[in-house]
C-alpha positions in Angstrom: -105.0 -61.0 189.3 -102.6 -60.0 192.2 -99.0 -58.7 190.7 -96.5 -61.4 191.0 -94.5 -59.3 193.7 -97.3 -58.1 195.7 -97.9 -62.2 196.0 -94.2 -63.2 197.2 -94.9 -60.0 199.9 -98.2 -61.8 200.7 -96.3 -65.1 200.9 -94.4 -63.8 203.5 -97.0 -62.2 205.4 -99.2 -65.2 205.3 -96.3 -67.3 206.6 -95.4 -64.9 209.1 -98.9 -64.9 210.7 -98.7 -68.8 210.5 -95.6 -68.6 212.4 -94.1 -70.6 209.6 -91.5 -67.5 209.0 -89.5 -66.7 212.4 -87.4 -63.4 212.9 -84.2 -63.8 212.2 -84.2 -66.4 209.5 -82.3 -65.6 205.7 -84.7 -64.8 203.0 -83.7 -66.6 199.8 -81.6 -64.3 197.7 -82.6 -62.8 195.0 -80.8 -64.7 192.1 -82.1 -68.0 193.6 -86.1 -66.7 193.5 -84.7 -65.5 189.8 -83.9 -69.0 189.4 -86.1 -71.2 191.1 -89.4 -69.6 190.0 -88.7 -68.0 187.1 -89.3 -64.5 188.1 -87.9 -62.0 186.5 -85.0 -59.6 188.9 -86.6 -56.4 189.3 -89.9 -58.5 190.4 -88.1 -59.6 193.4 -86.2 -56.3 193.8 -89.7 -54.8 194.2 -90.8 -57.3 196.4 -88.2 -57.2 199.1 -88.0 -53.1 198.9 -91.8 -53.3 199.9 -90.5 -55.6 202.8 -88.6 -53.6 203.9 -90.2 -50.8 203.9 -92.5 -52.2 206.1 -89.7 -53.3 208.1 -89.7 -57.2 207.5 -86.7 -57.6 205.9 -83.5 -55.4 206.2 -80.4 -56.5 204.3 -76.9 -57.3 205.8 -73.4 -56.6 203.5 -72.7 -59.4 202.0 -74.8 -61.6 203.7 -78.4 -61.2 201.6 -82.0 -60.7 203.5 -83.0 -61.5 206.5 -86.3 -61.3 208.7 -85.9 -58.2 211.0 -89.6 -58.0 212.3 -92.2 -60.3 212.6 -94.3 -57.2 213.7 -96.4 -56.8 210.5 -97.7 -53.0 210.8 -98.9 -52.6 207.4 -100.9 -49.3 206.7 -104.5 -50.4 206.3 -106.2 -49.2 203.6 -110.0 -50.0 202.7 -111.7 -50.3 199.3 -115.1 -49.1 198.9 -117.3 -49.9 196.5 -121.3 -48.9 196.6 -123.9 -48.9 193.5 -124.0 -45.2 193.4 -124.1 -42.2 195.7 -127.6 -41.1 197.1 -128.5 -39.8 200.4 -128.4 -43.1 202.6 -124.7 -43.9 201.0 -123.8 -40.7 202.2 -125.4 -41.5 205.6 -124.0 -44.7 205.7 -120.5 -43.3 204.2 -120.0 -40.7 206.3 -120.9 -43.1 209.7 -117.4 -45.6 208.6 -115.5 -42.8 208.3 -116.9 -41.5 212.2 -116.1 -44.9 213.5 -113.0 -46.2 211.9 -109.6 -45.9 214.0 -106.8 -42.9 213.0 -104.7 -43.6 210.2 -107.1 -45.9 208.3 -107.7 -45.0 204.2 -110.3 -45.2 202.4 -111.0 -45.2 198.7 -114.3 -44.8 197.3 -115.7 -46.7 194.0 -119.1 -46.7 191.9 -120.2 -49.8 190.2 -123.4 -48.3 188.8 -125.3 -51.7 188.7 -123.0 -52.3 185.8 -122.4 -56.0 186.6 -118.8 -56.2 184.1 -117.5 -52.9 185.9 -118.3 -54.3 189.1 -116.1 -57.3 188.4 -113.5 -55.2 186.9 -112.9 -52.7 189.6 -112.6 -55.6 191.6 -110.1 -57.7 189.9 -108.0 -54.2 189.3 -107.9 -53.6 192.7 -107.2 -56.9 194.3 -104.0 -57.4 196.6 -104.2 -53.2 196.7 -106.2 -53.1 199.9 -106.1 -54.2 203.5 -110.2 -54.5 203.1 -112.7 -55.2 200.6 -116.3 -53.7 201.8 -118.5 -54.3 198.5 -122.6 -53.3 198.4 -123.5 -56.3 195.6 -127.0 -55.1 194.4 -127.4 -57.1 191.8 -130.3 -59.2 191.6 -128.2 -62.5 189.8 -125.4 -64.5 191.5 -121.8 -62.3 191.8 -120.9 -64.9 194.5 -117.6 -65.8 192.0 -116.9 -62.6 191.5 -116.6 -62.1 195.3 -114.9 -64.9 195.9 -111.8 -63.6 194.2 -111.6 -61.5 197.1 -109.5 -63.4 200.2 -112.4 -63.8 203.0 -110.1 -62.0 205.8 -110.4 -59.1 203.8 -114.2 -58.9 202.0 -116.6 -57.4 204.2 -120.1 -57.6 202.5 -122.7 -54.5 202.8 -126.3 -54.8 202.7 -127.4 -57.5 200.2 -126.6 -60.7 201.7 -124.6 -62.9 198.8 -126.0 -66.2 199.9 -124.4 -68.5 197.2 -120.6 -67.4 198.5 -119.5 -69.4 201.3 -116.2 -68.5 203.7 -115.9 -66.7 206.9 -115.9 -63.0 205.4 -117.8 -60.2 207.2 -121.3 -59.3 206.2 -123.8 -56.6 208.0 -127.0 -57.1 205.6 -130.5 -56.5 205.2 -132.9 -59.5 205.5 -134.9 -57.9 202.8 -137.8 -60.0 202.6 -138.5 -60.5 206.2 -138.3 -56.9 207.0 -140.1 -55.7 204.6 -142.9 -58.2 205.9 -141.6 -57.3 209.5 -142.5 -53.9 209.0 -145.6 -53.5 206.9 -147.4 -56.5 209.8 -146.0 -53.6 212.5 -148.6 -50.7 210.5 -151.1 -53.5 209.3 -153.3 -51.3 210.8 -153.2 -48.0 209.1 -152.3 -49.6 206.1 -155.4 -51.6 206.1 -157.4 -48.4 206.1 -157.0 -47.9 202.8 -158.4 -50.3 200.1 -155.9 -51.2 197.9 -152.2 -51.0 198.1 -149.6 -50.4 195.0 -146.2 -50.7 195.0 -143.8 -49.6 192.3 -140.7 -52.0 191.7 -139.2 -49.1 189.9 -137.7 -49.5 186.4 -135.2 -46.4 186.8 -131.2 -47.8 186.4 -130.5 -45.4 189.3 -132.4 -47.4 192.3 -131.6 -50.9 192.7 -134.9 -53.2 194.1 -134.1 -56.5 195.5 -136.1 -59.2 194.5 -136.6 -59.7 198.7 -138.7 -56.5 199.0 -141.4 -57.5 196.5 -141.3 -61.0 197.9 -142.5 -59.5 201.4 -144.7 -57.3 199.7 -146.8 -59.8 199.0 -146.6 -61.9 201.8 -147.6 -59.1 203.8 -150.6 -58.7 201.0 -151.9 -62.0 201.1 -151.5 -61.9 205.2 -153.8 -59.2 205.9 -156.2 -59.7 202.6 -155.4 -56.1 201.5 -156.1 -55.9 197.6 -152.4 -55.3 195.8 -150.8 -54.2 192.6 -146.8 -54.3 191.7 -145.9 -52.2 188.9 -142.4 -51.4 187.4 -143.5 -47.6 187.2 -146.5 -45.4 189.0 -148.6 -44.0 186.1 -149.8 -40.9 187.8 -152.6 -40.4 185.8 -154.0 -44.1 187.3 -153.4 -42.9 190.9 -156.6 -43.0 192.9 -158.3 -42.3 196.5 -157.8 -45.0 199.1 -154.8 -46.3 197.9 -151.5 -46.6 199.6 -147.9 -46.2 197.7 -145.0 -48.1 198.2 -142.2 -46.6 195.9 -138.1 -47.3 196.5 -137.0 -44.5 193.5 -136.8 -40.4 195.2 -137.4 -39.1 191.6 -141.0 -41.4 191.9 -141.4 -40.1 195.6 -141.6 -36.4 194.2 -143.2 -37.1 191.1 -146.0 -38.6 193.1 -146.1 -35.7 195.6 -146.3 -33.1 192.7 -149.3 -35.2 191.4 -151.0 -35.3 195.1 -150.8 -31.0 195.1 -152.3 -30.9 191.8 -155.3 -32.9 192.9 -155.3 -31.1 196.1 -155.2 -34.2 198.2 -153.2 -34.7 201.3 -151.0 -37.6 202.1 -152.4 -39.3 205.2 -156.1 -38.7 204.2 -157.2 -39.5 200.5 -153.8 -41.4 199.9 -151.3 -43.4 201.3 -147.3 -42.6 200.9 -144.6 -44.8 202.4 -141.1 -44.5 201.1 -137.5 -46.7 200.8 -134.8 -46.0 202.9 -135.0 -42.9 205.9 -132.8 -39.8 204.5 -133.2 -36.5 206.6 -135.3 -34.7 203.4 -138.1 -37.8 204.4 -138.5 -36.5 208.1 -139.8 -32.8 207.2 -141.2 -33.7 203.5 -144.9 -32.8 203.3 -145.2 -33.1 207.1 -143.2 -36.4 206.7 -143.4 -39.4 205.2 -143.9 -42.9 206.4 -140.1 -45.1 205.7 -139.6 -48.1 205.5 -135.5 -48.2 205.9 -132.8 -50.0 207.9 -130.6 -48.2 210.1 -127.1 -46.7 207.6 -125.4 -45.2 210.8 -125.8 -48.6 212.5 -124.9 -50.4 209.0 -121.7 -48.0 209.5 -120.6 -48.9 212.4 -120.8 -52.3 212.2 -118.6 -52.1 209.0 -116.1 -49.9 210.4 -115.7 -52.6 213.4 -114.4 -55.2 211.1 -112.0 -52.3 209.1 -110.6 -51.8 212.8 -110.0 -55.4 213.2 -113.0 -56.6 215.0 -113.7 -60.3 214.6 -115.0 -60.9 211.4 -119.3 -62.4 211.5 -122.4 -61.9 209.3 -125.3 -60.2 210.9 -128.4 -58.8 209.6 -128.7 -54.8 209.9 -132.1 -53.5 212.2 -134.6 -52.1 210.4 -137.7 -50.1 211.2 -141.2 -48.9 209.7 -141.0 -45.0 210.7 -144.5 -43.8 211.3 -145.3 -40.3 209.7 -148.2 -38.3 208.9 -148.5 -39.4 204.9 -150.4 -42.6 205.9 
């Protein structure tokens, strides 16, 4: 919950912008807030020094507070909060920071698909933070825990949340469709081999939305191409003529290693394609077939609304990257 003083400085702020506050007019003092509302001195006190520091409120000798500036240049400050750090957070990290304006903070936090810290390091943090840019992968509803969040501030990164309603920001994935999307785009070479696995990966470091195994199968049933989901790869079960779709790194090079042993080569006995583009992916083994959307786009769209764009919810572009392992 937002500290009692950082909500009488929101008050003001909020009535400011709604023109309901005018320069000029007499703040109520601070023994009458004291009074009226119950609050206890130094909450005011700190309330009305964070005013004025932002140049709001100046006091006159005698006289009390007063509003000196209806010019509200707050520093803007942005919460971040991503699943875990991997190569495409770092892509799609590094691309806000590029694109935001000078002056703008950011803090960095890690929910770990750890549902109660995810709620936690939200509710810790609220009224902290100019912006609230959250990556929910969470495969349940969180749309209440986002909704704690005021909607001019949430900005909602690459799992669309579509239970919560409100005009906050969004720049998602449309998992299911591009998944489909991409995989119709290669039917081609996929449909060369003659059965096609993918892993749904059981690892607590790599988050698969439900969306991506949902257009999996549509794309399986489409063509008529034989199919298998499986939480894990069992490399001992891997075979000639298949095709692999796994999501996890750690699975992508456990695979590889298993291809050398056998002596095959991705692109002729087997199929590889891979989850999300990192640079490692483009010289891998020759490179390897991805499946990703574009992080530096997904970037710069975010940053946008951090540099006061107007806020709207947009789905990210995504791609199938042709390579040699299919």
């Amino acid at each position: 919950m937002m500290p009692v003083y950082k909500q009488i400085v929101q008050n003001v702020l909020d009535g400011i912008e709604q023109k309901k506050i005018l320069a000029g007019m007499k703040m109520p003092s601070i023994h009458k807030m004291k009074d009226e509302f119950g609050l206890a001195p130094g909450t005011v006190i700190r309330a009305y020094e964070e005013l004025r520091e932002m140049g709001i409120i100046s006091s006159k000798q005698g006289k009390g507070y007063y509003i000196s500036s209806i010019q509200i240049q707050q520093k803007i400050r942005v919460f971040l909060l991503f699943d875990r750090m991997n190569a495409y957070k770092e892509i799609l990290h590094d691309s806000i920071i590029h694109n935001l304006n000078p002056g703008i903070e950011m803090d960095v936090f890690f929910h770990h698909y750890d549902i109660k810290r995810f709620e936690k390091l939200i509710r810790e943090n609220l009224g902290k933070y100019s912006y609230y840019a959250v990556m929910p992968h969470f495969n349940e509803d969180v749309s209440k825990i986002l909704a704690k969040i005021p909607e001019r501030k949430l900005i909602v990164l690459d799992k669309s949340v579509s239970e919560l309603k409100g005009k906050y920001a969004a720049v998602y994935q449309d998992f299911e469709n591009d998944i489909f999307n991409g995989l119709m785009a290669n039917r081609k070479r996929i449909c060369s081999y003659q059965h096609f696995v993918s892993s749904s990966s059981d690892s607590p470091f790599q988050f698969v939305p439900e969306g991506c195994l949902l257009g999996f199968k549509r794309f399986c049933e489409e063509v008529e191409i034989p199919s298998t989901i499986v939480r894990k790869l069992d490399l001992t079960q891997i075979q000639i003529g298949t095709v692999y779709l796994v999501y996890s790194d750690m699975e992508l090079i456990s695979l590889l290693k298993e291809i050398d042993s056998r002596n095959w080569i991705p692109g002729k006995e087997v199929g590889i394609i891979s989850y999300d583009e990192t640079p490692m992916k483009e010289i891998l083994h020759g490179g390897i077939s991805v499946l990703s959307t574009d992080f530096r786009q997904m970037g710069l769209t975010a940053a946008t609304y951090m540099n006061g764009e107007q806020f709207r919810q947009e789905s990210n572009p995504f791609s199938f990257i042709l390579r040699s392992s299919i």
